[in-house]
VEXDREN-2710 file (C-alpha; in Angstrom, 1 decimal):
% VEXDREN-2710
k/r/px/py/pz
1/UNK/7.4/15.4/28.0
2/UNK/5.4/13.0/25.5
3/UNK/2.2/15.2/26.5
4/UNK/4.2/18.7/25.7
5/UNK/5.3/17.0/22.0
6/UNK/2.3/16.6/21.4
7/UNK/0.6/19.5/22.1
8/UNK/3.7/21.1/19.9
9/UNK/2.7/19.0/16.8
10/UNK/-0.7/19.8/17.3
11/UNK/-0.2/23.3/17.4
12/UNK/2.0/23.7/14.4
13/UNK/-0.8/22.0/12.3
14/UNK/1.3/18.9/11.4
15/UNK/-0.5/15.7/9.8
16/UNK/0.2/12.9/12.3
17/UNK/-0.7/10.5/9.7
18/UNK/1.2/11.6/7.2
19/UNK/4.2/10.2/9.9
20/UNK/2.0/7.5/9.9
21/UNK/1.7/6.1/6.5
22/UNK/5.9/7.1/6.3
23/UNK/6.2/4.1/9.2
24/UNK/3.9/1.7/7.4
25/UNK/5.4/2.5/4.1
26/UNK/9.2/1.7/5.1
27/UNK/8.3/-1.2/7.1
28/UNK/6.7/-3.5/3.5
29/UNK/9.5/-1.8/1.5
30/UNK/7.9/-0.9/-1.2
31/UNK/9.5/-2.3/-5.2
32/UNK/7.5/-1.1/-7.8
33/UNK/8.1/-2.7/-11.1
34/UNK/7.7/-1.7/-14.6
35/UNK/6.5/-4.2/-17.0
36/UNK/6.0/-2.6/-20.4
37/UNK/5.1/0.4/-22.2
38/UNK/2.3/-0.6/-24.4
39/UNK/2.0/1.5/-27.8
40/UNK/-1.6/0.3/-28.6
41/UNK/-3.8/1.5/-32.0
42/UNK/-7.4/0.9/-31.9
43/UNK/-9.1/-1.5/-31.8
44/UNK/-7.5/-2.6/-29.1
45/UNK/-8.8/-4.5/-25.9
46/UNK/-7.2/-7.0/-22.7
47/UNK/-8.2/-8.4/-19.8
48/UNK/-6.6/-9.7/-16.9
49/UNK/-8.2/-12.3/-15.5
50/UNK/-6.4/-12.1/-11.8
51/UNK/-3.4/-9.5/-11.7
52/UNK/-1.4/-11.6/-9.1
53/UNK/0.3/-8.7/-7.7
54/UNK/-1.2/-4.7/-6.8
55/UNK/-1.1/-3.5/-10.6
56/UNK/-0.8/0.4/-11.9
57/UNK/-1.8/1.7/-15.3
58/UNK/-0.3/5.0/-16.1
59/UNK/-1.9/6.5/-19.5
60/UNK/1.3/8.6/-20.8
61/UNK/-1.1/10.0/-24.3
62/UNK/-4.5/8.7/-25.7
63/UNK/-7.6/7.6/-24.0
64/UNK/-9.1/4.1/-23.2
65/UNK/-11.8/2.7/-20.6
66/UNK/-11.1/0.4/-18.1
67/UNK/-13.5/-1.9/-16.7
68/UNK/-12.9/-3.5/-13.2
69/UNK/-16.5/-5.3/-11.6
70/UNK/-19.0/-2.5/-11.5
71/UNK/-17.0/0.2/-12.2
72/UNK/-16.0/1.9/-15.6
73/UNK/-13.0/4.9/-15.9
74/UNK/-12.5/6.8/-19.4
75/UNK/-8.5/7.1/-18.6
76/UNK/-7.0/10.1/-20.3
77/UNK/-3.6/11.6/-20.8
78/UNK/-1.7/11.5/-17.5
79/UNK/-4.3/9.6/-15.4
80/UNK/-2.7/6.9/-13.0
81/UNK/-4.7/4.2/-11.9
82/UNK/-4.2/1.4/-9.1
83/UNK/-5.8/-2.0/-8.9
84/UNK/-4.9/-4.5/-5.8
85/UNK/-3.9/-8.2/-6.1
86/UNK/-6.5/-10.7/-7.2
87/UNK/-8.1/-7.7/-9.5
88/UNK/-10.2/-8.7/-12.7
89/UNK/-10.7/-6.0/-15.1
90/UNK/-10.1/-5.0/-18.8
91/UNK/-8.4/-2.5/-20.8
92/UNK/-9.7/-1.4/-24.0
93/UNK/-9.8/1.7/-26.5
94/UNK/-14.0/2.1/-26.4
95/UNK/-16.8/0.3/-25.0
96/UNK/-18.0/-2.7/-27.3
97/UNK/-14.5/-3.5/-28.7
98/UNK/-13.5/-6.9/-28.4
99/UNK/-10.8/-8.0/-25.7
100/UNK/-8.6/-11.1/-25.5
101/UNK/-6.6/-12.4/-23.0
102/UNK/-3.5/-10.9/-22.0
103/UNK/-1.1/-13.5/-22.1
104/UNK/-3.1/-14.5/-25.8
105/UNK/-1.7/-10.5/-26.7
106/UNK/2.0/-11.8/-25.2
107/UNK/2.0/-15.1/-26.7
108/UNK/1.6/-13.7/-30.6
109/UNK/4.6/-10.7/-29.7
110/UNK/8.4/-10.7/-29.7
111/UNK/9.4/-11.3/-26.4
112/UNK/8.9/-8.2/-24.1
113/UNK/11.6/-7.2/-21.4
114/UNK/11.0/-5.8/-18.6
115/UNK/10.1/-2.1/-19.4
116/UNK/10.4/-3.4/-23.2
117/UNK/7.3/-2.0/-25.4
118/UNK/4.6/-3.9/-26.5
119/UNK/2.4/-2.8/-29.7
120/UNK/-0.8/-4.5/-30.4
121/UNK/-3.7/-3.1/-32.2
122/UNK/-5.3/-1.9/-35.5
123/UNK/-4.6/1.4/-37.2
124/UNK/-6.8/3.5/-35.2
125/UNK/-6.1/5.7/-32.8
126/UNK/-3.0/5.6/-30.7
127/UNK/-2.9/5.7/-27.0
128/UNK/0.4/5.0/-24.8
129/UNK/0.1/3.3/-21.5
130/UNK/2.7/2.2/-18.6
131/UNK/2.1/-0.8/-17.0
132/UNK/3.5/-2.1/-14.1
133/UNK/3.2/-3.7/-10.7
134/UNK/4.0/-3.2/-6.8
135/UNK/5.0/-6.2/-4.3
136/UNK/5.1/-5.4/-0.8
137/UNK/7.9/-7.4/1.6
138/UNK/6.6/-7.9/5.0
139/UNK/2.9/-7.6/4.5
140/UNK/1.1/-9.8/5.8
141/UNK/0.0/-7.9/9.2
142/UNK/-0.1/-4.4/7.1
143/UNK/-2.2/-1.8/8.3
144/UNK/-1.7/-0.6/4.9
145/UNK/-1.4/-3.7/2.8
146/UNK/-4.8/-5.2/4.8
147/UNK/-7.0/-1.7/4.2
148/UNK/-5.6/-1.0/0.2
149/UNK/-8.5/0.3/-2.0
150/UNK/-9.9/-1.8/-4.6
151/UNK/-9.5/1.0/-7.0
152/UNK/-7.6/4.3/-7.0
153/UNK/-8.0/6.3/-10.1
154/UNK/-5.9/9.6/-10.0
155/UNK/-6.6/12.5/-12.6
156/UNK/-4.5/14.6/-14.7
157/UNK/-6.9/17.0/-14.1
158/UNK/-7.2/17.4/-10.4
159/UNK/-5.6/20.3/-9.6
160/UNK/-4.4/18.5/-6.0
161/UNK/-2.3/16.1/-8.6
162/UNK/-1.1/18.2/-11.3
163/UNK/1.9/19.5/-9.4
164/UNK/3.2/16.0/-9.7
165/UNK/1.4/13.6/-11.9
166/UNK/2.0/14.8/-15.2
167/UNK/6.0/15.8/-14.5
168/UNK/6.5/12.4/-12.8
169/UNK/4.8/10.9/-15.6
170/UNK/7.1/12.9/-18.3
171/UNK/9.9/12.3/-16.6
172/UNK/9.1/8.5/-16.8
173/UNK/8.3/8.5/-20.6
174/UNK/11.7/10.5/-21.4
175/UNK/13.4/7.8/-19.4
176/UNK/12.0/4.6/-21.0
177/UNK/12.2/6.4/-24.1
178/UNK/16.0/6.9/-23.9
179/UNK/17.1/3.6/-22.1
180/UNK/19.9/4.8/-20.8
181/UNK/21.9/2.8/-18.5
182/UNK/20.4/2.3/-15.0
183/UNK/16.6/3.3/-16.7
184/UNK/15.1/0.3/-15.2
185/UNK/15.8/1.4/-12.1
186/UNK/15.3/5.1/-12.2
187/UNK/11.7/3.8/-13.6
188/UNK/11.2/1.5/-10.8
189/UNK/11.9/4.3/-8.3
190/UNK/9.6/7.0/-9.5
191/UNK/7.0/4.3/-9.8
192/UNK/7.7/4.2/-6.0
193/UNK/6.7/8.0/-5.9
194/UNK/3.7/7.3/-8.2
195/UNK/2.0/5.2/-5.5
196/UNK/3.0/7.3/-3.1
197/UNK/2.0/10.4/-4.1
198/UNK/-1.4/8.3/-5.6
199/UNK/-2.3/7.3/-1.8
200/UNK/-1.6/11.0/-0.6
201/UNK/-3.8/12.0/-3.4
202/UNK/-6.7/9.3/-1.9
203/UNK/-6.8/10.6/1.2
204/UNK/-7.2/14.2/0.3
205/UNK/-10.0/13.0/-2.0
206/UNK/-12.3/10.2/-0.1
207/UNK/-13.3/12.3/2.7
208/UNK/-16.7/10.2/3.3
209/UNK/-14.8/7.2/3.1
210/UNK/-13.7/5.2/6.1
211/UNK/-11.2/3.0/6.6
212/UNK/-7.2/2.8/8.0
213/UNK/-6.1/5.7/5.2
214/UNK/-9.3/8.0/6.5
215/UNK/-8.2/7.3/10.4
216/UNK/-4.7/8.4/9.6
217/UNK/-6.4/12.4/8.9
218/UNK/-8.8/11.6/11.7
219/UNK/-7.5/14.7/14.3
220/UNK/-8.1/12.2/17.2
221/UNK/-7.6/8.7/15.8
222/UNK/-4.9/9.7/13.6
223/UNK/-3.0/11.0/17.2
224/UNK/-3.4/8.5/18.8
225/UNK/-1.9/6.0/15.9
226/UNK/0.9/8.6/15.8
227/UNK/1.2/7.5/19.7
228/UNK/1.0/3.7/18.7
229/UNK/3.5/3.3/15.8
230/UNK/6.5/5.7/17.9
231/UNK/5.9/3.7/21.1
232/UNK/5.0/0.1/20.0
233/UNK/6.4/-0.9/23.7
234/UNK/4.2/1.5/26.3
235/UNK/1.5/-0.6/28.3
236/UNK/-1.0/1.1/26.0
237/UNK/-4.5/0.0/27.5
238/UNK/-7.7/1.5/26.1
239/UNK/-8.5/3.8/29.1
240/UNK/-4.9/5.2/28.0
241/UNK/-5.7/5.4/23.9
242/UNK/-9.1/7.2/25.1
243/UNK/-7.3/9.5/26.5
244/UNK/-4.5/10.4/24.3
245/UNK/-7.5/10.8/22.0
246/UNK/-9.3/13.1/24.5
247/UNK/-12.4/10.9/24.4
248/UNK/-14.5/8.8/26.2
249/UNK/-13.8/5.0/26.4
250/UNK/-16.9/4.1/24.4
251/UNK/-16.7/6.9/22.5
252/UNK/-13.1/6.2/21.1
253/UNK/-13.2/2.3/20.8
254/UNK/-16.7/3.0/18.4
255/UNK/-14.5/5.8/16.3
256/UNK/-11.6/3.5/16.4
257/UNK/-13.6/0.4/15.2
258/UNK/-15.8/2.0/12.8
259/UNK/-12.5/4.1/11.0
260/UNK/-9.5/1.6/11.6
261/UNK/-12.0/-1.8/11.1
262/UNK/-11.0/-3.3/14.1
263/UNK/-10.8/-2.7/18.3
264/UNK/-8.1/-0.2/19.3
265/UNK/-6.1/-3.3/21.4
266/UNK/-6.4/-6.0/18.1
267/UNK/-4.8/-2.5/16.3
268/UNK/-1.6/-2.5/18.7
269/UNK/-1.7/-6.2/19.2
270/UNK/-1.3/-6.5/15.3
271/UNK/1.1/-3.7/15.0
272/UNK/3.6/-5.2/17.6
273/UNK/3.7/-8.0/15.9
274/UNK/4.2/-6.5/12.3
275/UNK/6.6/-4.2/14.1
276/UNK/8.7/-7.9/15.3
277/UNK/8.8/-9.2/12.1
278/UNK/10.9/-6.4/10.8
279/UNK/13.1/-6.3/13.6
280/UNK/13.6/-10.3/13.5
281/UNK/15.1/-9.8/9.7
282/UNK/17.6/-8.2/11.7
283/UNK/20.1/-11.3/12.2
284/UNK/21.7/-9.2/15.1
285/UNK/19.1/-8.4/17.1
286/UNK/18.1/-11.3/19.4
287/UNK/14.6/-12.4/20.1
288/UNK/15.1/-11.1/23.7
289/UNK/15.8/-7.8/22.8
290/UNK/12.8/-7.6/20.1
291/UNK/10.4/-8.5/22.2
292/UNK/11.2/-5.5/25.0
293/UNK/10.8/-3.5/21.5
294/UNK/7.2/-4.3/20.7
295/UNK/6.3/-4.0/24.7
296/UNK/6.3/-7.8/26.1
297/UNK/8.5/-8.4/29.2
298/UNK/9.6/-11.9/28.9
299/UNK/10.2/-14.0/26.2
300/UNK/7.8/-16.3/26.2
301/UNK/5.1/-14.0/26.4
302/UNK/6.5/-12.5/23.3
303/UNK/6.6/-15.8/21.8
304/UNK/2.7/-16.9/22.6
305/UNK/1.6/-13.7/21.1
306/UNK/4.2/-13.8/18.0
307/UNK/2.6/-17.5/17.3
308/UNK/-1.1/-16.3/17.9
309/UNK/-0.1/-13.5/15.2
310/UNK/1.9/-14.8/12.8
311/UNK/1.4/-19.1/13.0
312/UNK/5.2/-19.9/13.7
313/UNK/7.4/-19.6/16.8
314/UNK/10.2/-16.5/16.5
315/UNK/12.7/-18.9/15.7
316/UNK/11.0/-20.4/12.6
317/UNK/10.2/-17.1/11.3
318/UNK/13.8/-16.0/11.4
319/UNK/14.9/-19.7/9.9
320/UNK/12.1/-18.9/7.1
321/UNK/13.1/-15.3/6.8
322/UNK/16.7/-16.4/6.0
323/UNK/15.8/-18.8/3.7
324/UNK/13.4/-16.6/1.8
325/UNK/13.7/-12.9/0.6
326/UNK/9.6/-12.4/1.4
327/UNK/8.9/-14.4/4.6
328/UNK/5.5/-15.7/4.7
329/UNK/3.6/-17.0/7.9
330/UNK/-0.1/-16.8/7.7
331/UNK/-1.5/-14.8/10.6
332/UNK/-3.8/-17.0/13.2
333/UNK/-7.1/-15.7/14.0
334/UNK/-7.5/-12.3/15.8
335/UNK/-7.3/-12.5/19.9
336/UNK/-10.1/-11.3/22.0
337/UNK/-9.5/-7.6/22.8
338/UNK/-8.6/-7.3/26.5
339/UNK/-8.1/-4.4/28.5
340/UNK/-4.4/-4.4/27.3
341/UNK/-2.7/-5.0/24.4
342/UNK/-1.0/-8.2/23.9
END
């Protein structure tokens, strides 16, 4: 039956990782956040030392540069741009015009609210830009999280993105701009569908790019993830991946590797695990019954691999998780890949 499904997605042309990244997506549950509008007049110029969390910059009319390490984007009307945690980079009108700090821009302002506006500048040329952030619950064994660009810079202009950039982008600025009751969070949530739609965007454009996004529109790896993330449980070993991807061994676990960044078995060792810590939120699901979900037969199997992975026994994880909205637990070194996942 699994082999016939298959065969049926295959030959209705469907994306596998598409399904993918949907799985991954709902299991860091995503909150975007809005910080400010900023109404800046040039000239005009910030930097950010170390954005502490993934960071977006959504131009909504103007034009500015943003400079982040070796690379420099001249940001138009309706571009979007994504930066990851940890990100040093500045935001200014033109080349050569001075920056300061960001909090030094805060510090001399009225205090700004969450999805309050900020102006700063001269009495130059006005540009309008949406910043905000993303924190991700559950991510410290991501697929998604771990393999985020350093950089993701999506056009107005791209004709794959104008269908929803600019609308969502509108639809944003008529909302802040009105304040109605509930805006924050109508803000928030089509921030969600900004990233979204930014990472679908990605992987349509980086086609010589590897990485976890690429293997998801791999024909063969991406299947065989699809396989993975539905059936975290089966005994998958990597004769069995190899040939749900219709490959040789060698063949597949170099594809894997050199796509995905790591061996096929670390890949479903991780994703069990990342797979657990979800279901352990659940306070009525017992550690027991988890551990059949992600594939381990006994307990204690379940809870020598869950400590390799994660750096705290089941219990204390759910003891943590209760006590904390984000859980944390800092993920050991990666096993040896066996023969079998585990």
């Amino acid at each position: 039956m699994r082999q016939k499904s298959d065969s049926l997605v295959q030959a209705s042309g469907a994306k596998p990782g598409l399904d993918v990244l949907a799985d991954v997506l709902q299991g860091i549950h995503l909150r975007s956040r809005v910080h400010a509008r900023y109404e800046l007049t040039a000239p005009w110029g910030m930097r950010i030392e170390r954005a502490p969390f993934p960071v977006f910059y959504a131009v909504l009319r103007g034009n500015c540069v943003l400079s982040a390490g070796d690379k420099e984007l001249s940001l138009t009307g309706g571009d979007f741009v994504f930066l990851p945690a940890g990100a040093r980079f500045t935001l200014k009108d033109r080349r050569g015009s001075r920056v300061l700090p960001v909090e030094a821009i805060y510090a001399t302002r009225q205090p700004v609210r969450c999805g309050g506006v900020l102006h700063y500048g001269g009495d130059g040329e006005a540009v309008t830009v949406l910043c905000g952030s993303f924190t991700f619950e559950g991510e410290t064994l991501s697929p998604l999280v771990r393999h985020l660009p350093t950089l993701m810079h999506v056009k107005a202009d791209d004709p794959a993105s104008s269908r929803w950039l600019e609308p969502t982008l509108r639809f944003v600025a008529s909302e802040i701009e009105a304040q109605q009751p509930g805006y924050d969070t109508v803000v928030s949530r089509l921030a969600d569908v900004l990233f979204v739609q930014a990472l679908r965007a990605h992987l349509e454009s980086s086609s010589k790019d590897n990485g976890w996004l690429r293997a998801l529109v791999d024909p063969r790896i991406g299947a065989v993830l699809q396989r993975v993330h539905e059936k975290p449980e089966a005994p998958w070993t990597l004769e069995g991946l190899a040939r749900a991807a219709s490959m040789s061994r060698s063949v597949f676990a170099e594809r894997f590797k050199q796509l995905v960044g790591e061996p096929p078995l670390v890949y479903v060792g991780r994703w069990r695990m990342h797979r657990a810590m979800t279901l352990m939120r659940a306070r009525d699901t017992s550690v027991a019954e988890v551990a059949r979900a992600v594939g381990y037969e006994t307990e204690s199997a379940f809870g020598k691999a869950f400590r390799r992975w994660v750096g705290m026994t089941p219990g204390a994880f759910r003891r943590s998780s209760a006590a904390t909205p984000s859980p944390g637990g800092t993920p050991a070194a990666s096993p040896s890949p066996s023969r079998r996942a585990g």
